[in-house]
mmJSON file of the N, C-alpha and C atoms, coordinates in Angstrom:
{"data_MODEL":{"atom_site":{
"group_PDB":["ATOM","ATOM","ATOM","ATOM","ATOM","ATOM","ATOM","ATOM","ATOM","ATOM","ATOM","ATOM","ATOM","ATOM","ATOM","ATOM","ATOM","ATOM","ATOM","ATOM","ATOM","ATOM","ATOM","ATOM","ATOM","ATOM","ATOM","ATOM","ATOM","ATOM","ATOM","ATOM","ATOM","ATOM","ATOM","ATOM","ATOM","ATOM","ATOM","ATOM","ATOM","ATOM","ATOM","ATOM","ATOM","ATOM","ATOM","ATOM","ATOM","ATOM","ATOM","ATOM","ATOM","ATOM","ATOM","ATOM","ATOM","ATOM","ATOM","ATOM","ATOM","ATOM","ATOM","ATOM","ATOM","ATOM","ATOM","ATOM","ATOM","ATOM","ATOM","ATOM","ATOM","ATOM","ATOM","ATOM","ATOM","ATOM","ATOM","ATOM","ATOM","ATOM","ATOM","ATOM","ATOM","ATOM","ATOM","ATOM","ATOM","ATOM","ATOM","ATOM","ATOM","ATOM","ATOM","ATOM","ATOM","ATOM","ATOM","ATOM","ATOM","ATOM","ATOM","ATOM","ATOM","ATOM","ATOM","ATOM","ATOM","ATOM","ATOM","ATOM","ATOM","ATOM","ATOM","ATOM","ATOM","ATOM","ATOM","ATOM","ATOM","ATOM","ATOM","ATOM","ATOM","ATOM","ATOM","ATOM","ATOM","ATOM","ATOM","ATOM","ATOM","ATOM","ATOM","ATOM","ATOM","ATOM","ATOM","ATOM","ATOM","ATOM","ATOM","ATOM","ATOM","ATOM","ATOM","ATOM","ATOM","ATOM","ATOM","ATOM","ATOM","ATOM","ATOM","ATOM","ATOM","ATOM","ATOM","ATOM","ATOM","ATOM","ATOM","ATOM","ATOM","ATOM","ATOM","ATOM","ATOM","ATOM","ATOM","ATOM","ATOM","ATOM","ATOM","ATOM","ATOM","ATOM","ATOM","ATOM","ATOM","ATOM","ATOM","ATOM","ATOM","ATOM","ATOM","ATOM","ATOM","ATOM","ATOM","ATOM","ATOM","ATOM","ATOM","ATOM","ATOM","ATOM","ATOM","ATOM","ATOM","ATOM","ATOM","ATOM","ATOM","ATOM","ATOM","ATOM","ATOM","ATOM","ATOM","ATOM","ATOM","ATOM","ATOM","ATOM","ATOM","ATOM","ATOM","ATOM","ATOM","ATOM","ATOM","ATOM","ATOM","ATOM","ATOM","ATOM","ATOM","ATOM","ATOM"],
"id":[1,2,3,4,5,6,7,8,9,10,11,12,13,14,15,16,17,18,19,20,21,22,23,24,25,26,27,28,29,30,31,32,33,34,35,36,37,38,39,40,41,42,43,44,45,46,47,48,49,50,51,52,53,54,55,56,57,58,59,60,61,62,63,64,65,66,67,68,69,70,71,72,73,74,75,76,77,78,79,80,81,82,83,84,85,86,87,88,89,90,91,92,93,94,95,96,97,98,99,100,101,102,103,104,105,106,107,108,109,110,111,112,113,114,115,116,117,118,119,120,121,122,123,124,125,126,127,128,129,130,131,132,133,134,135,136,137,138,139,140,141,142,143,144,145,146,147,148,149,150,151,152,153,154,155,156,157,158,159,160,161,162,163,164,165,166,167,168,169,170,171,172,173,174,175,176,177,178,179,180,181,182,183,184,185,186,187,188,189,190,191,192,193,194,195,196,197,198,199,200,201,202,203,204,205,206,207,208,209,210,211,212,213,214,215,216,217,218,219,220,221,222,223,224,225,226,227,228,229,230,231],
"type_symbol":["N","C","C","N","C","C","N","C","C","N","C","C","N","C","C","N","C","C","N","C","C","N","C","C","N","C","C","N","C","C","N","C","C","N","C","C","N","C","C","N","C","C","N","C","C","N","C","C","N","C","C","N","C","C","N","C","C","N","C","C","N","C","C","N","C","C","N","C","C","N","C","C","N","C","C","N","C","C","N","C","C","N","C","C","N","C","C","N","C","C","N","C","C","N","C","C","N","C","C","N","C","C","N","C","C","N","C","C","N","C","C","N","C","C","N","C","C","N","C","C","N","C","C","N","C","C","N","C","C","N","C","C","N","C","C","N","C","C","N","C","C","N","C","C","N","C","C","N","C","C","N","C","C","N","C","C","N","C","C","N","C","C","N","C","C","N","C","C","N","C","C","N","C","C","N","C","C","N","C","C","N","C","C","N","C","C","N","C","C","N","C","C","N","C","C","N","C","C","N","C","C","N","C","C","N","C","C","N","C","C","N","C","C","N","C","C","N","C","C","N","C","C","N","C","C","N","C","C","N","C","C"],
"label_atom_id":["N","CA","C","N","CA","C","N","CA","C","N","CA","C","N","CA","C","N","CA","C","N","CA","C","N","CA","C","N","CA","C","N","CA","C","N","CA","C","N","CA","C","N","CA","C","N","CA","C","N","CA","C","N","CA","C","N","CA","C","N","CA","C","N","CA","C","N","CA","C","N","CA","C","N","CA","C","N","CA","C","N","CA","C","N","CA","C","N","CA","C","N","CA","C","N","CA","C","N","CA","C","N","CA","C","N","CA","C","N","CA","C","N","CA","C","N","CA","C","N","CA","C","N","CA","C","N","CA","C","N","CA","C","N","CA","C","N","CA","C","N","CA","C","N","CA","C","N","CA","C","N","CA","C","N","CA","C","N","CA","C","N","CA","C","N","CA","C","N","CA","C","N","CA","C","N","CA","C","N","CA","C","N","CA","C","N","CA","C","N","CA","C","N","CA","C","N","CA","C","N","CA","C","N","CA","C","N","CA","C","N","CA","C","N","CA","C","N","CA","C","N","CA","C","N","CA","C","N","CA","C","N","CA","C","N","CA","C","N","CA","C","N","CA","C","N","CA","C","N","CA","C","N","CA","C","N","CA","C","N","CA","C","N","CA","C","N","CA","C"],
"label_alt_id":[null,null,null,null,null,null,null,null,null,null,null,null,null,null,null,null,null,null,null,null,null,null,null,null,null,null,null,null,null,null,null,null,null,null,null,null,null,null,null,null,null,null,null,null,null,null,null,null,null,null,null,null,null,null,null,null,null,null,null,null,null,null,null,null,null,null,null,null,null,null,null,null,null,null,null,null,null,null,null,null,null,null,null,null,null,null,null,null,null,null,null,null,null,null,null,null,null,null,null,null,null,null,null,null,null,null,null,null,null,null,null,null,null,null,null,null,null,null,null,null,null,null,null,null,null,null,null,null,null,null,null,null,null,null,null,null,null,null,null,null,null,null,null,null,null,null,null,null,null,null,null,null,null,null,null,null,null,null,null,null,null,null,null,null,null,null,null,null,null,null,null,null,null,null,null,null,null,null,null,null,null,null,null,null,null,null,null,null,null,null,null,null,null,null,null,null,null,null,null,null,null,null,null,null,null,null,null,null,null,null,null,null,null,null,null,null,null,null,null,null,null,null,null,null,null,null,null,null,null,null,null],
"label_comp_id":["UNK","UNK","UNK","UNK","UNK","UNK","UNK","UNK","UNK","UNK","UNK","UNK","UNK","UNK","UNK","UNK","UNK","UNK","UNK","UNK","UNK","UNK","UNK","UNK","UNK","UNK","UNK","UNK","UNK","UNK","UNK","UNK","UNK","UNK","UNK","UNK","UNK","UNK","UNK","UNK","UNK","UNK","UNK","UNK","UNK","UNK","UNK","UNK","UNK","UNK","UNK","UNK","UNK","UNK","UNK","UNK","UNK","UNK","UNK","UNK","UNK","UNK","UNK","UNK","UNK","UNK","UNK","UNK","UNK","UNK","UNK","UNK","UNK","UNK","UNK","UNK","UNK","UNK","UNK","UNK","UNK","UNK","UNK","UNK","UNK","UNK","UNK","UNK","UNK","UNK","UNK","UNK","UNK","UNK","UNK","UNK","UNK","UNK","UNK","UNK","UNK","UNK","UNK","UNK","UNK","UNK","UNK","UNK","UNK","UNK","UNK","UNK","UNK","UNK","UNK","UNK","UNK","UNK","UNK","UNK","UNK","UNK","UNK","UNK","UNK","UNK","UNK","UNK","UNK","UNK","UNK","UNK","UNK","UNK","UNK","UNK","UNK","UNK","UNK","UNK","UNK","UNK","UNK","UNK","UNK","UNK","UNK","UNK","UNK","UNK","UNK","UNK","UNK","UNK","UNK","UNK","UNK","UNK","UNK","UNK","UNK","UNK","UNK","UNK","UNK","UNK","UNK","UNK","UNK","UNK","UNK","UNK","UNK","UNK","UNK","UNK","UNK","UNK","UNK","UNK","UNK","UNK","UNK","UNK","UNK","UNK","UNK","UNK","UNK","UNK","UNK","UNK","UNK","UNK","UNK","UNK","UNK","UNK","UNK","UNK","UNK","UNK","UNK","UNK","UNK","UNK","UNK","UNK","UNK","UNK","UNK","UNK","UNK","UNK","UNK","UNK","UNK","UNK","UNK","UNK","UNK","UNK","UNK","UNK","UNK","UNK","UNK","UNK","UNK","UNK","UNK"],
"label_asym_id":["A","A","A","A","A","A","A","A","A","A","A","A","A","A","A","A","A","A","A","A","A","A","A","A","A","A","A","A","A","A","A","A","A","A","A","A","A","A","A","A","A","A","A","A","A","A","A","A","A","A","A","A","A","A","A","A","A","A","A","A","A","A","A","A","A","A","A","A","A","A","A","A","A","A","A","A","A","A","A","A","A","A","A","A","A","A","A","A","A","A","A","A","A","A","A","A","A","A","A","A","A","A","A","A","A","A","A","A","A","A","A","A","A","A","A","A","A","A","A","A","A","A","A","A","A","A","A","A","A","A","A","A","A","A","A","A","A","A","A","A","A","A","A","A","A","A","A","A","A","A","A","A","A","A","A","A","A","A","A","A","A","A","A","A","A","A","A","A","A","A","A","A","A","A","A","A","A","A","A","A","A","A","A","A","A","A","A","A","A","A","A","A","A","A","A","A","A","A","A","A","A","A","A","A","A","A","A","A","A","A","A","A","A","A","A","A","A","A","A","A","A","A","A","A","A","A","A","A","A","A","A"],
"label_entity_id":["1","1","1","1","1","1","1","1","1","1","1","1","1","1","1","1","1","1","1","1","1","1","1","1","1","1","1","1","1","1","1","1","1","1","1","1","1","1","1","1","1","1","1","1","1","1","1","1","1","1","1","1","1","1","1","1","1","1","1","1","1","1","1","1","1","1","1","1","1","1","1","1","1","1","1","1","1","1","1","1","1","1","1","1","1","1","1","1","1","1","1","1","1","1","1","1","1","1","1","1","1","1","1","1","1","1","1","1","1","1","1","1","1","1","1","1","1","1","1","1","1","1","1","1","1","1","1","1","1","1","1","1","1","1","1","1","1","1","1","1","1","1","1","1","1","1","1","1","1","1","1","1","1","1","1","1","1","1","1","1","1","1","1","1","1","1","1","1","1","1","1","1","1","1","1","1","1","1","1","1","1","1","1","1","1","1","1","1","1","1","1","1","1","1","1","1","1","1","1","1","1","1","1","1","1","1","1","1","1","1","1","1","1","1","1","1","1","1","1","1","1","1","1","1","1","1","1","1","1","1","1"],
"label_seq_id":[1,1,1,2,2,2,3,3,3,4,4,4,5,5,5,6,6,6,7,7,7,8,8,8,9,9,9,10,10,10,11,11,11,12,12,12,13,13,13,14,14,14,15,15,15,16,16,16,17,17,17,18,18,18,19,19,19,20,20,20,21,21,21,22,22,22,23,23,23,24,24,24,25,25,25,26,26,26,27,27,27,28,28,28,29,29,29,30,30,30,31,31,31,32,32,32,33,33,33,34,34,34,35,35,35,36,36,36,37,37,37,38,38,38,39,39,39,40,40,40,41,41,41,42,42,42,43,43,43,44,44,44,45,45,45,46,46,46,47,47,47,48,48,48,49,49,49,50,50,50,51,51,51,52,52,52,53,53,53,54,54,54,55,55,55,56,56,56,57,57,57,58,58,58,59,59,59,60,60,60,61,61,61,62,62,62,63,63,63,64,64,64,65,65,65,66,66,66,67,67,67,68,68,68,69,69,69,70,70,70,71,71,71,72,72,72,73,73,73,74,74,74,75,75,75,76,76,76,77,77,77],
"pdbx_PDB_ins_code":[null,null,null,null,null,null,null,null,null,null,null,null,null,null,null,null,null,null,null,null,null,null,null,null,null,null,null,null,null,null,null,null,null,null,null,null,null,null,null,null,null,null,null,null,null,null,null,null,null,null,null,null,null,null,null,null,null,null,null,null,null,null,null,null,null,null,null,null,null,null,null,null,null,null,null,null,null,null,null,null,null,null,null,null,null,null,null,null,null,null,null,null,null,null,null,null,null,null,null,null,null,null,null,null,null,null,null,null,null,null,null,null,null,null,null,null,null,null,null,null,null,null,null,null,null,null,null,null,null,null,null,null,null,null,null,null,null,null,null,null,null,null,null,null,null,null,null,null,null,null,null,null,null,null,null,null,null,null,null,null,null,null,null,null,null,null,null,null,null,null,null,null,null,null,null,null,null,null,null,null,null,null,null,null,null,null,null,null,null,null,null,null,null,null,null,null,null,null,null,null,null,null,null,null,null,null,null,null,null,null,null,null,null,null,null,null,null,null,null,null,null,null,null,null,null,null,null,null,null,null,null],
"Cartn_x":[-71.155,-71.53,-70.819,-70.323,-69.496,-70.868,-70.088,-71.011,-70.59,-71.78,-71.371,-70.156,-69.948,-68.936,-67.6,-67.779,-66.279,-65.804,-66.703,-66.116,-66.473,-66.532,-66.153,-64.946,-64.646,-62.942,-62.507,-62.366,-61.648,-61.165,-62.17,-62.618,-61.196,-61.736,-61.143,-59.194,-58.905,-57.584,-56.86,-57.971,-57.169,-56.886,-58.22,-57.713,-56.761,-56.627,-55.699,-54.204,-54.147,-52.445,-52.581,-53.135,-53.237,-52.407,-53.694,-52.952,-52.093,-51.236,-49.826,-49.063,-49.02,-48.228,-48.165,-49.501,-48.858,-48.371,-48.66,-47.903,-46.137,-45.989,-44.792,-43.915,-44.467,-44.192,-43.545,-44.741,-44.483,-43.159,-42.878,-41.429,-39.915,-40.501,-39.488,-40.235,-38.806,-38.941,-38.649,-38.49,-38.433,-39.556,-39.54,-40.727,-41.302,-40.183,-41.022,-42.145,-41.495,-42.499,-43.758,-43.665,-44.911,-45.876,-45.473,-46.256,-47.244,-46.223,-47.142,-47.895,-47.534,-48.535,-49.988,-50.014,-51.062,-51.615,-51.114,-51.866,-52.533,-51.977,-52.866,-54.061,-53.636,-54.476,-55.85,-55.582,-56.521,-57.746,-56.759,-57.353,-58.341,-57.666,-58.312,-59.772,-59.397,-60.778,-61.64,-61.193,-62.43,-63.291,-62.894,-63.406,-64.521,-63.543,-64.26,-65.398,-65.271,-67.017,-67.987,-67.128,-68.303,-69.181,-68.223,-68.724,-69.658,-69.566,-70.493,-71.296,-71.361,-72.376,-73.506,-73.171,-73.236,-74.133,-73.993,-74.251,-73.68,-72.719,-71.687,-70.918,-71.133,-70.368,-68.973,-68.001,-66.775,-66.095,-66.518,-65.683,-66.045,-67.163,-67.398,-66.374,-65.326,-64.436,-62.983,-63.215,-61.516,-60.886,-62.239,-61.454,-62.31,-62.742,-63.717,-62.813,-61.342,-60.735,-59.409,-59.9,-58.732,-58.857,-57.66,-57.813,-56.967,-57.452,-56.661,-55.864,-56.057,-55.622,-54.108,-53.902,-53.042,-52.073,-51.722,-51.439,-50.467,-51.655,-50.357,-49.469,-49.06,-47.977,-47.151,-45.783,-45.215,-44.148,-43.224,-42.589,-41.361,-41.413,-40.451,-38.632,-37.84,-36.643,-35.613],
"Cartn_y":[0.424,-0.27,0.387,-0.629,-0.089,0.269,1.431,2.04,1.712,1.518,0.832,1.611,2.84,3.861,3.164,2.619,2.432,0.963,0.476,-0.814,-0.36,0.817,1.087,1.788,2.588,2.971,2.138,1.103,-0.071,-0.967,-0.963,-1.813,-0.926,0.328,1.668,0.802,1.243,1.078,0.184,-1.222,-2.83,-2.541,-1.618,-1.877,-1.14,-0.135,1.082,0.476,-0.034,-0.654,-1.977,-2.906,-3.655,-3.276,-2.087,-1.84,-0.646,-0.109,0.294,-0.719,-1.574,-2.866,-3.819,-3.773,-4.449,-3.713,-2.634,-1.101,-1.538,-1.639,-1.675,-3.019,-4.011,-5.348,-5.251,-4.632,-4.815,-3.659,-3.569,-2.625,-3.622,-4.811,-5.66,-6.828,-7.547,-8.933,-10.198,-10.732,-12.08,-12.848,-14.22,-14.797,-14.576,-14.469,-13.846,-12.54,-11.633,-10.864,-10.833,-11.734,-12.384,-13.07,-14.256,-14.438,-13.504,-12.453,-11.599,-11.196,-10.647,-9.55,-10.545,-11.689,-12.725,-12.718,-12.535,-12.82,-11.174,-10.071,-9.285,-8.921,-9.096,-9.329,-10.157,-11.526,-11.745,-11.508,-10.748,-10.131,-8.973,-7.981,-7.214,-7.895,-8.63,-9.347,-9.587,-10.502,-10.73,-9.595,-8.541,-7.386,-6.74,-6.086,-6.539,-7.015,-8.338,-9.006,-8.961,-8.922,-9.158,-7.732,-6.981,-5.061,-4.898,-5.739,-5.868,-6.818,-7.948,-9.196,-8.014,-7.735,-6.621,-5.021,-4.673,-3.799,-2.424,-2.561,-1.464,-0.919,0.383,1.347,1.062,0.425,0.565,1.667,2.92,4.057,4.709,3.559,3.056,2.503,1.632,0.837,1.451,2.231,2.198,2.014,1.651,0.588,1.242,2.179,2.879,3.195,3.219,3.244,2.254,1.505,0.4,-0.752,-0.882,-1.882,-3.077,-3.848,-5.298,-6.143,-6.298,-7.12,-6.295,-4.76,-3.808,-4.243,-4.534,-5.131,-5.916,-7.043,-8.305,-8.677,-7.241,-6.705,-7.008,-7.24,-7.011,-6.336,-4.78,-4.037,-5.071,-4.684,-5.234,-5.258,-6.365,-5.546,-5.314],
"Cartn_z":[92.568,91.346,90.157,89.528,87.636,86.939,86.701,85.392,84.123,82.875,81.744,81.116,81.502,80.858,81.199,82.366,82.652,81.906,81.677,80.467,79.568,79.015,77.875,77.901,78.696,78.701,78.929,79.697,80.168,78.455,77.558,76.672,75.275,75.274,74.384,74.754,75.851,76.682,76.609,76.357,75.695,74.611,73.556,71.772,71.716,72.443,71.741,72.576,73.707,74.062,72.641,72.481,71.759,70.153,69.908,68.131,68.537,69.429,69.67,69.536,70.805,70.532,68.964,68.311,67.067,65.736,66.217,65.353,65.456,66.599,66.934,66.69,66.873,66.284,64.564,63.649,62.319,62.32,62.748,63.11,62.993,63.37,63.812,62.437,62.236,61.314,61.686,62.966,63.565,63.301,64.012,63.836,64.948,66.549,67.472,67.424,66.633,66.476,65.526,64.791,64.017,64.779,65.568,66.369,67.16,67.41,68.296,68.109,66.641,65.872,65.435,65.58,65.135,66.597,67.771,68.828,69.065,68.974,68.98,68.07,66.539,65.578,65.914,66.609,67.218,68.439,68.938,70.272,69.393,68.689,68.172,66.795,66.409,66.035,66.578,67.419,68.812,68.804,69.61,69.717,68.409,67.568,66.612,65.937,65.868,65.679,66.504,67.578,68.925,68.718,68.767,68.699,66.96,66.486,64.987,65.37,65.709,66.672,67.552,67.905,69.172,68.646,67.6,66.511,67.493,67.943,68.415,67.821,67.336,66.555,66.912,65.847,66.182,66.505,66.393,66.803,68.266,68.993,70.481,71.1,70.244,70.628,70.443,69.454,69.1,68.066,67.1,65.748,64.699,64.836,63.582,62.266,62.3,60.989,60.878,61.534,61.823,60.476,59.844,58.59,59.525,60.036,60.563,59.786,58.964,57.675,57.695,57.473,57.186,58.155,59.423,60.568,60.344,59.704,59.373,58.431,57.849,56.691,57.476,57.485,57.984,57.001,57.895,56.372,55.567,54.573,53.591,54.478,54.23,54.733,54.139],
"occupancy":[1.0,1.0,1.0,1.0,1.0,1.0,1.0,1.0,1.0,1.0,1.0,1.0,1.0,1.0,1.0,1.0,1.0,1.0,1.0,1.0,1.0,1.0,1.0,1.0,1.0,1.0,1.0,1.0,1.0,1.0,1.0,1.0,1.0,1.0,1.0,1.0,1.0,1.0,1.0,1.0,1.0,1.0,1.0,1.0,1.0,1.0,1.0,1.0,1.0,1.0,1.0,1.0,1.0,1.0,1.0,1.0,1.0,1.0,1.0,1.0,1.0,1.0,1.0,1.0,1.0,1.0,1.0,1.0,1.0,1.0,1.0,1.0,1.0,1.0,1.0,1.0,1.0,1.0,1.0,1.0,1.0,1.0,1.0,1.0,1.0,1.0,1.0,1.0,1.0,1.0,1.0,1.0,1.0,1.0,1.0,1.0,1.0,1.0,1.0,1.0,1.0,1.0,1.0,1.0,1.0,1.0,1.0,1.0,1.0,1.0,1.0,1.0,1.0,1.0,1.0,1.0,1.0,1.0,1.0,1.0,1.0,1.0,1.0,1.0,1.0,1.0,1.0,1.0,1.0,1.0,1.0,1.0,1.0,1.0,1.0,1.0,1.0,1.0,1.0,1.0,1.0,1.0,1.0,1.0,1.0,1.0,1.0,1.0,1.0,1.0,1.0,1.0,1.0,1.0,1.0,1.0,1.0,1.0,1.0,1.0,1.0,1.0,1.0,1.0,1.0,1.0,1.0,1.0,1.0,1.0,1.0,1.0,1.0,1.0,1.0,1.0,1.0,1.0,1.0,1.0,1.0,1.0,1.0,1.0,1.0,1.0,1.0,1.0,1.0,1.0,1.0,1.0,1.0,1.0,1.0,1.0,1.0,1.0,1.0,1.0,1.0,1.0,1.0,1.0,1.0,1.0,1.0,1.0,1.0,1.0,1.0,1.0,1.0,1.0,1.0,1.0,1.0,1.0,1.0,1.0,1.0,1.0,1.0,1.0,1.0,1.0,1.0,1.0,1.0,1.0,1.0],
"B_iso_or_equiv":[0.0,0.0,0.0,0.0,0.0,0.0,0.0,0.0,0.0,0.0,0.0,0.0,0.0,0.0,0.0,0.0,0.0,0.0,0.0,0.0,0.0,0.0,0.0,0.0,0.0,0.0,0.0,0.0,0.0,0.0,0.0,0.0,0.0,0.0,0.0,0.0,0.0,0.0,0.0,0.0,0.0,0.0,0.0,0.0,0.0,0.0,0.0,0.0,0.0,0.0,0.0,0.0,0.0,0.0,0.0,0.0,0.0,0.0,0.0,0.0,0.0,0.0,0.0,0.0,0.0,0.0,0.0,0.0,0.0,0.0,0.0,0.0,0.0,0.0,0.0,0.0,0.0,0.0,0.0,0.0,0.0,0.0,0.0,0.0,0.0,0.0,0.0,0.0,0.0,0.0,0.0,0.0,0.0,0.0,0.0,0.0,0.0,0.0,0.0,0.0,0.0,0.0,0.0,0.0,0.0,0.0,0.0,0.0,0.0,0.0,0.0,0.0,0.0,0.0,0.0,0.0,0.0,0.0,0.0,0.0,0.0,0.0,0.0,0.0,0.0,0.0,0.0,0.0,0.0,0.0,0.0,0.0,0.0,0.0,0.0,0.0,0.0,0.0,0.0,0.0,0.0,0.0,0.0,0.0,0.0,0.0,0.0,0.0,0.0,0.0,0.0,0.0,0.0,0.0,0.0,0.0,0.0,0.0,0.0,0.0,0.0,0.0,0.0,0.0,0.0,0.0,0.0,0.0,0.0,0.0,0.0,0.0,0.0,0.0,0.0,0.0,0.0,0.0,0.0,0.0,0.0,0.0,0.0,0.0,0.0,0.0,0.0,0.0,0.0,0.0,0.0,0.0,0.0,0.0,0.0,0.0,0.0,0.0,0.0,0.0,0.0,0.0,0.0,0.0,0.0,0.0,0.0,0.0,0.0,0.0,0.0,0.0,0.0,0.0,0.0,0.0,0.0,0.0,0.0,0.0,0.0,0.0,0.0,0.0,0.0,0.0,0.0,0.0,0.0,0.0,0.0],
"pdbx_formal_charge":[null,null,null,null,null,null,null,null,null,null,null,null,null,null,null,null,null,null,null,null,null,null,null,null,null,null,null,null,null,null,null,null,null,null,null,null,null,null,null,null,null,null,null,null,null,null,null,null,null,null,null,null,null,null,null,null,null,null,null,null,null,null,null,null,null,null,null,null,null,null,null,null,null,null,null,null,null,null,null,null,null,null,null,null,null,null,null,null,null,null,null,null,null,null,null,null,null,null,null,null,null,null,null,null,null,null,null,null,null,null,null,null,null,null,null,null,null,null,null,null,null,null,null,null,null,null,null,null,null,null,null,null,null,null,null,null,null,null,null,null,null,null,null,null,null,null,null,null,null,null,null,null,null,null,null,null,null,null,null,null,null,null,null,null,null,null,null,null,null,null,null,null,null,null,null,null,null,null,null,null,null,null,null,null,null,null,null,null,null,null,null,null,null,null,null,null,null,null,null,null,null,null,null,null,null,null,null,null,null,null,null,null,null,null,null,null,null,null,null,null,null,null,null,null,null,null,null,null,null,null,null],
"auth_seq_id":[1,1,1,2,2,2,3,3,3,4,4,4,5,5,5,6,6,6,7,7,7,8,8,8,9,9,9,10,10,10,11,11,11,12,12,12,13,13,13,14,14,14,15,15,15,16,16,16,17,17,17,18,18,18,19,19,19,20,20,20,21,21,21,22,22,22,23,23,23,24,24,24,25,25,25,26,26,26,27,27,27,28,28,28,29,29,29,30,30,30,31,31,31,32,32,32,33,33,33,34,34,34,35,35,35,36,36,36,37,37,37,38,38,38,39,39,39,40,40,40,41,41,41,42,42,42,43,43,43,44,44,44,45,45,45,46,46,46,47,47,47,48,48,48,49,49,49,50,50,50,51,51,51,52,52,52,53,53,53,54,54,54,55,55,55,56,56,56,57,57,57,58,58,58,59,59,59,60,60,60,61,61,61,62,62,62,63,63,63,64,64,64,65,65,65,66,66,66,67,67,67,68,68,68,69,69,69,70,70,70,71,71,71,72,72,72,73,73,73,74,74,74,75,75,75,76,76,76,77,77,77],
"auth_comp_id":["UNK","UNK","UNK","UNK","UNK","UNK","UNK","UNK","UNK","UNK","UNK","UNK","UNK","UNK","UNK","UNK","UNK","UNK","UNK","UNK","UNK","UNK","UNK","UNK","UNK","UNK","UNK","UNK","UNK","UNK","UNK","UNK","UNK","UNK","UNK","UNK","UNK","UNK","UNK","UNK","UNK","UNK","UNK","UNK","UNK","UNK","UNK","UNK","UNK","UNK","UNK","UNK","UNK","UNK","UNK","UNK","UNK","UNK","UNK","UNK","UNK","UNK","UNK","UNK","UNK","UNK","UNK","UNK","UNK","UNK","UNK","UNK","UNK","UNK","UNK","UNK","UNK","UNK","UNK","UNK","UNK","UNK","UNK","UNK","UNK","UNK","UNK","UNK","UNK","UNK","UNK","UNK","UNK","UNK","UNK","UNK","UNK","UNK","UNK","UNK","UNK","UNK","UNK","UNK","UNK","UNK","UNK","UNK","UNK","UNK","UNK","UNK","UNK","UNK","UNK","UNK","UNK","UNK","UNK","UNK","UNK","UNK","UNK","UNK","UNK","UNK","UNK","UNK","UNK","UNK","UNK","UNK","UNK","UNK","UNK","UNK","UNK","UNK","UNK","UNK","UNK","UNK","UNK","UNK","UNK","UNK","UNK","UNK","UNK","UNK","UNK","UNK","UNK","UNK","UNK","UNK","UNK","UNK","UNK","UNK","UNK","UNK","UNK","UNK","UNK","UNK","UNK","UNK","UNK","UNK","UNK","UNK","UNK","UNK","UNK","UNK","UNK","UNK","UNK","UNK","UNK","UNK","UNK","UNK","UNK","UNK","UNK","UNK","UNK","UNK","UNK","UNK","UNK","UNK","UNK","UNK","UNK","UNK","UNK","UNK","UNK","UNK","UNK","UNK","UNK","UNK","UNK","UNK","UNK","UNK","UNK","UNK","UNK","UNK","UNK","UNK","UNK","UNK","UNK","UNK","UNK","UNK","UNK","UNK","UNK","UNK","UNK","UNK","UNK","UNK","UNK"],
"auth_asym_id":["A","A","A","A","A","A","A","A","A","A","A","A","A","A","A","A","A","A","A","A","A","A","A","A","A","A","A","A","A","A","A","A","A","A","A","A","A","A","A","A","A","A","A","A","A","A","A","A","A","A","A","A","A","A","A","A","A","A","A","A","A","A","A","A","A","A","A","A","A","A","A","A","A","A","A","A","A","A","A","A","A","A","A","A","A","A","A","A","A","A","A","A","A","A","A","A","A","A","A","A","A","A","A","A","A","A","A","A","A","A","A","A","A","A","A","A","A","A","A","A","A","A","A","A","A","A","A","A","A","A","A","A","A","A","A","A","A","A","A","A","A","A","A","A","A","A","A","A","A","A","A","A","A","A","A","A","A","A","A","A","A","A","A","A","A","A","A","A","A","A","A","A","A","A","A","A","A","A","A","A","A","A","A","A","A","A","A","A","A","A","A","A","A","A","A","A","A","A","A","A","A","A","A","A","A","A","A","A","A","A","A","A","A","A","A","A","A","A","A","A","A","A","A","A","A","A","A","A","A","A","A"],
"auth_atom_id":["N","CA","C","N","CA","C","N","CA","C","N","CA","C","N","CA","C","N","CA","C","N","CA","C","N","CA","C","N","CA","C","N","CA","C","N","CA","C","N","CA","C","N","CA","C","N","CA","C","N","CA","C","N","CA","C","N","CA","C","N","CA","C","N","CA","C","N","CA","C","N","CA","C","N","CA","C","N","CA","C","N","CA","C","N","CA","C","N","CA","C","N","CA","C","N","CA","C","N","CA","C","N","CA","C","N","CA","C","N","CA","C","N","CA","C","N","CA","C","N","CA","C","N","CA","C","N","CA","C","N","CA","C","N","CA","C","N","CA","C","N","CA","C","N","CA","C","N","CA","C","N","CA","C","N","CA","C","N","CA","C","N","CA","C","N","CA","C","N","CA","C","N","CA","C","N","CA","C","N","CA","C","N","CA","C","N","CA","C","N","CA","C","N","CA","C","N","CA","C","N","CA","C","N","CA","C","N","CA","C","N","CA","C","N","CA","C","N","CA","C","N","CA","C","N","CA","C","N","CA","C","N","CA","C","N","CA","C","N","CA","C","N","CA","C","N","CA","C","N","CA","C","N","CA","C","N","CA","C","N","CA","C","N","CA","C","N","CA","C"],
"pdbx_PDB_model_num":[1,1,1,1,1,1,1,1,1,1,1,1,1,1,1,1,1,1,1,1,1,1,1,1,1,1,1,1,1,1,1,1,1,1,1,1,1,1,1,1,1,1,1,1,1,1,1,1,1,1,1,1,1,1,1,1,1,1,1,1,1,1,1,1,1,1,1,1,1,1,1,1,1,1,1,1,1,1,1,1,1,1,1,1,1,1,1,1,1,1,1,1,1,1,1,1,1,1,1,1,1,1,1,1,1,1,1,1,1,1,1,1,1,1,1,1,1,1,1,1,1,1,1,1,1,1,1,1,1,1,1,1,1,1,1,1,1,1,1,1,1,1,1,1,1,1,1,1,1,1,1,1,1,1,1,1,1,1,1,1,1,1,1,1,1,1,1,1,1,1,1,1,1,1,1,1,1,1,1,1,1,1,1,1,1,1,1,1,1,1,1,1,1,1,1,1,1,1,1,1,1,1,1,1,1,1,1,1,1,1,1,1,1,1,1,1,1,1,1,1,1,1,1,1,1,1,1,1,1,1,1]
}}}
């Protein structure tokens, strides 16, 4: 039987490949990589509300100092 611990590392392991990958996106200025950065942005919302829905300490998740919004900057070029 899964113990609740392990969906929570399991859970930690999506946000944190997630906001690497869109770290790395705003790196790049295509529209391919805009897209992307909107599909992880979303993924990481999800999470997110659900974990505030949920009244789960975001720093349970991964996202305790995470500005999302900050994300979908993309840098100047």
């Amino acid at each position: 039987m899964t113990k609740q611990v392990d969906y929570q590392i399991l859970l930690q392991e999506v946000v944190k490949t997630a906001l690497d990958a869109a770290r790395s996106e705003t790196e790049k200025r295509d529209s391919d990589s805009r897209g992307a950065l909107f599909a992880y942005y979303d993924i990481l919302d999800v999470i997110k509300t659900q974990a505030e829905i949920m009244e789960v300490p975001l720093g349970e998740v991964g996202l305790e100092a995470v500005d999302l919004g900050a994300l979908l900057k993309l840098k100047a070029a």
